[in-house]
C-alpha positions in Angstrom: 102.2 123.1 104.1 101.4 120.0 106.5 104.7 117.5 106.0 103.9 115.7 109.9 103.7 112.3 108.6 104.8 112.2 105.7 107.5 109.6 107.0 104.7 107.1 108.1 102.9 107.5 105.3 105.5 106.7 103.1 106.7 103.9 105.1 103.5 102.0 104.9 102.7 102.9 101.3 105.8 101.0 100.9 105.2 97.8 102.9 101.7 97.8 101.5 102.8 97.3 98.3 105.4 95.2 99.3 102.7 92.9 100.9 100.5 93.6 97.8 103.2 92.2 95.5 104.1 89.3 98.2 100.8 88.2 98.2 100.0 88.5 94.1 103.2 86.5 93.8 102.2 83.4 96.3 98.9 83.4 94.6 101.2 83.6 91.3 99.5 86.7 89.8 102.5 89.1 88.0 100.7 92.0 90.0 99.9 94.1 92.9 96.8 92.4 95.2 95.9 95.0 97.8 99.1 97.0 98.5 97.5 99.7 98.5 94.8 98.8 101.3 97.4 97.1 103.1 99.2 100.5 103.0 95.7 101.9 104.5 95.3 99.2 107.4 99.3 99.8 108.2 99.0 103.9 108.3 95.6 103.4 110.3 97.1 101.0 112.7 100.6 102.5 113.3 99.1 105.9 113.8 97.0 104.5 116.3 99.4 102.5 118.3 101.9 105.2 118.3 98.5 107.7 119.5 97.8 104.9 122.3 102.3 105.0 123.1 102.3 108.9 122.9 105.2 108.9 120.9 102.9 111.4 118.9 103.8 115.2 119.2 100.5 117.1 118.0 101.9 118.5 114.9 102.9 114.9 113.8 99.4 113.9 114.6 97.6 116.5 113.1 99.4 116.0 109.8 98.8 112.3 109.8 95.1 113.3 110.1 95.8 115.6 107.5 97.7 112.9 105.0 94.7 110.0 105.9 91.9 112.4 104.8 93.4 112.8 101.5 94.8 109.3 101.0 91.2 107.8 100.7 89.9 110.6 98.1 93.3 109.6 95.9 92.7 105.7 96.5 89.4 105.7 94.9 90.5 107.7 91.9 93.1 105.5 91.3 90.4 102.9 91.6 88.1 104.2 89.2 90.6 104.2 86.3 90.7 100.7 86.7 89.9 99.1 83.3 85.9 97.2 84.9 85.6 95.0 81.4 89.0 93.6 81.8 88.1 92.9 85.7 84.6 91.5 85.1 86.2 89.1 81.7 88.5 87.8 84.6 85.5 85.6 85.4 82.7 85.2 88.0 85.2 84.8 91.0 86.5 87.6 90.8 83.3 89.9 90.8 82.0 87.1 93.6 85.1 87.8 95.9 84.6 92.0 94.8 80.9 91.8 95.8 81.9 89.7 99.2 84.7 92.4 100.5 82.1 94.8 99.6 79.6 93.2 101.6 81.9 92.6 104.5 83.2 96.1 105.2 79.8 97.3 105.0 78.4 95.1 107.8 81.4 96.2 109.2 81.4 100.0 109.4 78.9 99.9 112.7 81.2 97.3 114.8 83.9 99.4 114.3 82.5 102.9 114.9 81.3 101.0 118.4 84.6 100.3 119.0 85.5 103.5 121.0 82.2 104.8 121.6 81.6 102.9 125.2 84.7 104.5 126.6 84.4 107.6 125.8 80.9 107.7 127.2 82.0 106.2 130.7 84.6 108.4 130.9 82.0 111.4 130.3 79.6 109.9 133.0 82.8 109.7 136.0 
């Protein structure tokens, strides 16, 4: 049973919804906006600051692999109970602004994965 990371993965669920509930109360919503893709960008970026520090033993790593492969499949089951008729009755912003992150992290999928790619092939061709 892989428990590596568990820790992290608790600690920036919690500060994601933190964050989330920070930021539905300055936009005075009574709700959670995002915690839980805060959470995501927090696990993804401590992991790989603490990779870059190699404060990571490999059994710590491997399980934070382990626990961010499975955290997406839960996030988007937990999305797709979401109740859509309540979401799109919440008015034309809403699906505008659902339509535009949408749109965004598309466009944004091949910047990122470019990212790491030039090094790795330098370092291949020393």
């Amino acid at each position: 049973m892989k428990i590596y990371g568990v820790a992290l993965l608790a600690a920036c669920f919690l500060l994601g919804k933190l964050l989330g509930r920070l930021l539905g109360h300055l936009l005075n919503i009574n709700s959670d906006i995002g915690g839980v893709g805060f959470a995501m960008f927090l696990l993804m970026t401590s992991s790989i600051y603490l990779r870059k520090k190699k404060w990571l033993v490999l059994e710590t790593e491997k399980g934070i692999w382990f626990w961010s492969a499975m955290y997406i499949p839960i996030i988007v089951a937990m999305t797709s109970t979401l109740n859509v008729k309540a979401a799109l009755s919440g008015g034309v912003l809403a699906v505008v602004l659902g339509i535009a992150a949408t749109a965004i992290c598309m466009f944004m999928v091949p910047v990122i994965s470019k990212i790491g790619r030039e090094k790795s092939i330098d370092s291949q061709n020393k």
